[in-house]
TORGU-574526 format. One record per atom (N, C-alpha, C): x, y, z; chain; atom name; residue number from 0. Coordinates in steps of 0.02 Angstrom, whole numbers. Each point is the difference from the previous one (the first is absolute). Example, Ala and Ser with C-alpha at 12.3 -4.5 7.8 and 13.67 -1.06 7.14 Angstrom:
+--------+--------+--------+---+----+-----+
:     xx :     yy :     zz : c :  a :   k :
+--------+--------+--------+---+----+-----+
:    660 :   -284 :    390 : A :  N :   0 :
:    -45 :     59 :      0 : A : CA :   0 :
:     45 :     60 :      0 : A :  C :   0 :
:    -18 :     53 :    -36 : A :  N :   1 :
:     42 :     59 :      3 : A : CA :   1 :
:    -39 :     55 :     37 : A :  C :   1 :
+--------+--------+--------+---+----+-----+
***
This chain:
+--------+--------+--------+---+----+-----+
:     xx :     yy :     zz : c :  a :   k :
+--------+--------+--------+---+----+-----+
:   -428 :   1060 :   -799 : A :  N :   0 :
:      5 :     25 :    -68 : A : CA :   0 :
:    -45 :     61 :     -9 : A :  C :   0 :
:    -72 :    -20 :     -1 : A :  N :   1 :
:    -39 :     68 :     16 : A : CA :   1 :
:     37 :     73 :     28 : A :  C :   1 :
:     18 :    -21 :     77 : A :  N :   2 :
:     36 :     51 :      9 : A : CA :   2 :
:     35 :     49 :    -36 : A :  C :   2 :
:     57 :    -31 :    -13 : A :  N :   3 :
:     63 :     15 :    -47 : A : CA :   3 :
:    -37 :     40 :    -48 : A :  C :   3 :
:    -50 :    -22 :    -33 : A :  N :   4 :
:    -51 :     20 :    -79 : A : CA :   4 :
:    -25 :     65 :     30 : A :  C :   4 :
:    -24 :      5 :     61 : A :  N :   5 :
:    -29 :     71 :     32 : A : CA :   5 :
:     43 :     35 :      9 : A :  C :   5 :
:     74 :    -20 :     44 : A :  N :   6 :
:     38 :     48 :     13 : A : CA :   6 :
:     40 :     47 :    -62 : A :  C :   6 :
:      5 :    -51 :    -44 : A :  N :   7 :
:     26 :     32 :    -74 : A : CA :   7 :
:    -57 :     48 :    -42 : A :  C :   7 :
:    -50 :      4 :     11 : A :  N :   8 :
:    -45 :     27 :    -34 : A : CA :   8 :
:     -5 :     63 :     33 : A :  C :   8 :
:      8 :     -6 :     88 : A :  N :   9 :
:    -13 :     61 :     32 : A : CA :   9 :
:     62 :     61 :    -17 : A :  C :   9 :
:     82 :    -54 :     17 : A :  N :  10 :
:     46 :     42 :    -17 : A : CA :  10 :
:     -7 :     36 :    -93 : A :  C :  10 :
:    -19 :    -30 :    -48 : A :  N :  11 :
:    -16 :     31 :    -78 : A : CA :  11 :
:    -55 :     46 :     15 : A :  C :  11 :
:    -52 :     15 :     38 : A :  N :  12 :
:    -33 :     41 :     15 : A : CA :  12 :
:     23 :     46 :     32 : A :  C :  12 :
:     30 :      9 :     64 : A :  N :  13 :
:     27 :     29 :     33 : A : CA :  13 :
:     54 :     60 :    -44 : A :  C :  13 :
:     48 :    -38 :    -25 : A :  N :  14 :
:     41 :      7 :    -44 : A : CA :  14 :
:    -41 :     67 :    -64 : A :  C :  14 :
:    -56 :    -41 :    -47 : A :  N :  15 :
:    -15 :     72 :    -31 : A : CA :  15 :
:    -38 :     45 :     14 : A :  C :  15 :
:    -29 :    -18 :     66 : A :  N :  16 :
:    -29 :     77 :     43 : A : CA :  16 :
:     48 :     35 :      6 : A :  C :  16 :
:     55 :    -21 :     31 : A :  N :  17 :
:     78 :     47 :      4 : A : CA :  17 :
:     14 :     26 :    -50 : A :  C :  17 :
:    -15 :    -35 :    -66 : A :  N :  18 :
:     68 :     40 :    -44 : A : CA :  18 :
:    -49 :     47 :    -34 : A :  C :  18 :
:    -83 :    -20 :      2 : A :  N :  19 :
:    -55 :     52 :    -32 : A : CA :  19 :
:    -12 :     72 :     77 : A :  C :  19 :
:     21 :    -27 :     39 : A :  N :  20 :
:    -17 :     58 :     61 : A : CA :  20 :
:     73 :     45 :    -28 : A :  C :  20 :
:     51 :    -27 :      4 : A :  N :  21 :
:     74 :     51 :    -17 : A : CA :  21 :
:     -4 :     27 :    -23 : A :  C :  21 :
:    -21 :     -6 :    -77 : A :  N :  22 :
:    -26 :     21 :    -53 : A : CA :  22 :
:    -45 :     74 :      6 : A :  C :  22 :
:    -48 :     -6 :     30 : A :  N :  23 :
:    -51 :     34 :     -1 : A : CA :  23 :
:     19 :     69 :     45 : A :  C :  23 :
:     41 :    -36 :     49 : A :  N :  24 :
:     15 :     52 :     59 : A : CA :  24 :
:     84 :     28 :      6 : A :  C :  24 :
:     11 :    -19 :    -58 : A :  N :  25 :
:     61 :     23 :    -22 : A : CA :  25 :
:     36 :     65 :     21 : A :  C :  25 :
:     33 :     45 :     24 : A :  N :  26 :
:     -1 :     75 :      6 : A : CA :  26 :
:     36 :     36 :    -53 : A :  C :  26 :
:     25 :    -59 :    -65 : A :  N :  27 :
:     30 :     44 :    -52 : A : CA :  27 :
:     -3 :    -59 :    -58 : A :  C :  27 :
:    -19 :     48 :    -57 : A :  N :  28 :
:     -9 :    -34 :    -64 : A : CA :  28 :
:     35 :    -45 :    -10 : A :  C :  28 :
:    -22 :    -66 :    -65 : A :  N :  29 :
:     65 :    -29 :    -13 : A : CA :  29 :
:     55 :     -1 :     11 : A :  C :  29 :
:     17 :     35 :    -62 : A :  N :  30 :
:     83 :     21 :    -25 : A : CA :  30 :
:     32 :     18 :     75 : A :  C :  30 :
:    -30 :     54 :     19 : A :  N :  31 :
:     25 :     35 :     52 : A : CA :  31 :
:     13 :    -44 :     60 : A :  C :  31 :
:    -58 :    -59 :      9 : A :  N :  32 :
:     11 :    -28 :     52 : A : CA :  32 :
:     77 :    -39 :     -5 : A :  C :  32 :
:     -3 :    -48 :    -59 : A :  N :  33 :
:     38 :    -36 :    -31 : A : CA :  33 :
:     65 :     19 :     11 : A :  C :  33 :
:     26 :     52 :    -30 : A :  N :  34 :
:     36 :     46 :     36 : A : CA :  34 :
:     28 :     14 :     57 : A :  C :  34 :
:    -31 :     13 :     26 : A :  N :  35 :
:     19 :     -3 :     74 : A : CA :  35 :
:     30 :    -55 :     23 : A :  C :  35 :
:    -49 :    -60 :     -2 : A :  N :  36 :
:      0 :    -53 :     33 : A : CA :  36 :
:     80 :    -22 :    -32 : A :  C :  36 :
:      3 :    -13 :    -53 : A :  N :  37 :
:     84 :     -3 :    -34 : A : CA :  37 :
:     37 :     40 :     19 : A :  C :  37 :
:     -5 :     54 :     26 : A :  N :  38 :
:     53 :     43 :     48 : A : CA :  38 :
:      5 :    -14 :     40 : A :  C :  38 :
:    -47 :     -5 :     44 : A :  N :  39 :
:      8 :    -40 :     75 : A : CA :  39 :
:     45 :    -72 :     -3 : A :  C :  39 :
:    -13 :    -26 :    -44 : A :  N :  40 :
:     13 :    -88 :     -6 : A : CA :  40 :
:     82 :     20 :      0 : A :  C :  40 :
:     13 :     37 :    -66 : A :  N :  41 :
:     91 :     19 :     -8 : A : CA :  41 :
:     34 :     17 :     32 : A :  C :  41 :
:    -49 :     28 :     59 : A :  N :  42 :
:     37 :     35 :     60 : A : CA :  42 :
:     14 :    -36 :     76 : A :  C :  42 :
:    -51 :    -40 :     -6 : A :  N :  43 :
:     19 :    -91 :     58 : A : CA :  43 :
:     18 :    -13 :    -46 : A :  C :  43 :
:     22 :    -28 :    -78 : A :  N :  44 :
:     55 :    -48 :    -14 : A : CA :  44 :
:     44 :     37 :      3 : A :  C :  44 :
:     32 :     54 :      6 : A :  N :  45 :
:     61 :     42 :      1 : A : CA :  45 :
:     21 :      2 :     76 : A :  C :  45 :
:    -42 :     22 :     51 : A :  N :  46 :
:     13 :    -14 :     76 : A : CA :  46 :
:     14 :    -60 :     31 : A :  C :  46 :
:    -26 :    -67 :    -41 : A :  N :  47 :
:     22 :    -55 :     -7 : A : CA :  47 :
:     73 :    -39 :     -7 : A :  C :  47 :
:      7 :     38 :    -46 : A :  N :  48 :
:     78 :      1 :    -68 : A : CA :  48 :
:     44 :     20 :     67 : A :  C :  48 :
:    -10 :     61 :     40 : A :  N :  49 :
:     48 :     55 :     41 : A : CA :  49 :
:     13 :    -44 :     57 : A :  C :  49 :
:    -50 :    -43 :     21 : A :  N :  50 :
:     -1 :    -40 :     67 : A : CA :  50 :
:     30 :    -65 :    -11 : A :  C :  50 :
:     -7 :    -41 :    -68 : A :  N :  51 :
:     35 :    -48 :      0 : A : CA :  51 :
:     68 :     19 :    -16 : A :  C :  51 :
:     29 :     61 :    -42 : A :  N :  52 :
:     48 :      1 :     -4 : A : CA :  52 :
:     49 :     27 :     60 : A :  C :  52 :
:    -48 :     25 :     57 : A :  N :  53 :
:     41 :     34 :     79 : A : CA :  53 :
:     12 :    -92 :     53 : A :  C :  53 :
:    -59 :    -37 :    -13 : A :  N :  54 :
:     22 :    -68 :     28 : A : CA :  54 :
:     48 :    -23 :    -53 : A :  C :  54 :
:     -9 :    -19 :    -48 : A :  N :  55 :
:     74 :    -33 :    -15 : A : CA :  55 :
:     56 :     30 :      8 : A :  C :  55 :
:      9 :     60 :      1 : A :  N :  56 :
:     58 :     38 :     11 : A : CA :  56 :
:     18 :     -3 :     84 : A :  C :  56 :
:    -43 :    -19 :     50 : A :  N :  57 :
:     -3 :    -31 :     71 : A : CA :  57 :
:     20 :    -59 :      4 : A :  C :  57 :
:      0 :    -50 :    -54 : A :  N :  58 :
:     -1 :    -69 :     25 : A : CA :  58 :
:     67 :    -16 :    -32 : A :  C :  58 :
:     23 :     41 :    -58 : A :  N :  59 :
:     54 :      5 :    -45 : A : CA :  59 :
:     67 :      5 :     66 : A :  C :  59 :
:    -26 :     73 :     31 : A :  N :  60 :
:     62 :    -10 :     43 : A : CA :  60 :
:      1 :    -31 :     73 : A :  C :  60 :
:    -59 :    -30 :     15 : A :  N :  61 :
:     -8 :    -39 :     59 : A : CA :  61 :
:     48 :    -86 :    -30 : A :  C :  61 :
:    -15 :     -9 :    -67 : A :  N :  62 :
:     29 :    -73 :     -9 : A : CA :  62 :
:     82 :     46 :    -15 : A :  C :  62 :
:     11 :     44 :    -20 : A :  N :  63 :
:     86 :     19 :     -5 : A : CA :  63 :
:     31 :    -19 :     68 : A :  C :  63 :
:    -41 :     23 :     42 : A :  N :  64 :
:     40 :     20 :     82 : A : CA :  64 :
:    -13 :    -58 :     26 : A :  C :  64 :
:    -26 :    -74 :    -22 : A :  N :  65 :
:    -25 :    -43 :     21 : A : CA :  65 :
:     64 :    -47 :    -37 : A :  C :  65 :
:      7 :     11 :    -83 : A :  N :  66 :
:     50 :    -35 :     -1 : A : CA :  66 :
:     73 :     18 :     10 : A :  C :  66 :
:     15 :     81 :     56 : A :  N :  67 :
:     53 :     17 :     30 : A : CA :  67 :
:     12 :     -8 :     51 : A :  C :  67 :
:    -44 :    -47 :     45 : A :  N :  68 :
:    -14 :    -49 :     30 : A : CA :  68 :
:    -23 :     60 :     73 : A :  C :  68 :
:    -22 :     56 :    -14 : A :  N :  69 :
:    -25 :     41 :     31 : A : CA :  69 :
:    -64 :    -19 :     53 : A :  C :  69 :
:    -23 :     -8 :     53 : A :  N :  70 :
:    -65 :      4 :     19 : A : CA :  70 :
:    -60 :     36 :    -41 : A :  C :  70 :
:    -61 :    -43 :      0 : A :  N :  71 :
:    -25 :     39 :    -25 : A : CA :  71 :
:    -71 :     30 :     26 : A :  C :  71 :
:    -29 :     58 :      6 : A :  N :  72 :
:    -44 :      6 :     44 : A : CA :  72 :
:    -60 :     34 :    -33 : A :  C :  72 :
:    -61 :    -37 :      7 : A :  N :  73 :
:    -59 :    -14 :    -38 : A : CA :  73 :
:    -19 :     63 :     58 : A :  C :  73 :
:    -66 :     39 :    -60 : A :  N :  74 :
:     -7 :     64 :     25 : A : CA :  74 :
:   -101 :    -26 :     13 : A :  C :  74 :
:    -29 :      8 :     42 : A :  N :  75 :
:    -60 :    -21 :    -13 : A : CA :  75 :
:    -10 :    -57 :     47 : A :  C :  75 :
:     39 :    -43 :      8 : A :  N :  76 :
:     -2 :    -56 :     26 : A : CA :  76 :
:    -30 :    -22 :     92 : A :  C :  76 :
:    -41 :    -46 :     20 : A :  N :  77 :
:    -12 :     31 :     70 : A : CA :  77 :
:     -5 :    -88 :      6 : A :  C :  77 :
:    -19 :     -9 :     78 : A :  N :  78 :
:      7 :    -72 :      1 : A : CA :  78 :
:     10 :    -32 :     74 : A :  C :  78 :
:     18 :    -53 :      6 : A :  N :  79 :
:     45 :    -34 :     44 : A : CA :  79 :
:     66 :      0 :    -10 : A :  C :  79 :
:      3 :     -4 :    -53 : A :  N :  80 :
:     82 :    -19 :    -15 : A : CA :  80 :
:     31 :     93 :      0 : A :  C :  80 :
:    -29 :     49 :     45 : A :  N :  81 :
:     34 :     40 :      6 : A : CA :  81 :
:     14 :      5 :     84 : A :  C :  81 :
:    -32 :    -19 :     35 : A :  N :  82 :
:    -38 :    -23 :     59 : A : CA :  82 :
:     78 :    -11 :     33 : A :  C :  82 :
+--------+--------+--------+---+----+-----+
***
């Protein structure tokens, strides 16, 4: 139990040295940072959006040609069972 009581105290310490060091050593104001950082974020959730919508559009027509009773051949795949 002790333990646990130290390790939690170290990580809450740890924790606001980080967010008071960020802070301090920031390379752009607030707003500005803020900013940014929400541009960046919109821009992996948008590169995100592009990649799930290029796999489903992969798996969309892998199950078409699958139920046209087509072979189907997995791209990536390595193994024994190629062996």
């Amino acid at each position: 139990m002790r333990k646990t009581v130290w390790l939690l105290a170290g990580l809450v310490c740890g924790a606001f040295v980080g967010v008071v060091a960020g802070l301090l050593l920031a390379p752009y104001a607030g707003p500005e940072l803020q900013g940014r950082i929400r541009a960046r974020v919109q821009e992996l959730i948008e590169r995100g959006r592009e990649a799930a919508a290029a796999k489903r559009a992969e798996l969309e027509a892998q199950l078409e040609a699958f139920r046209q009773g087509e072979p189907i051949i997995l791209q990536g795949s390595t193994g024994a069972a190629e062996e």
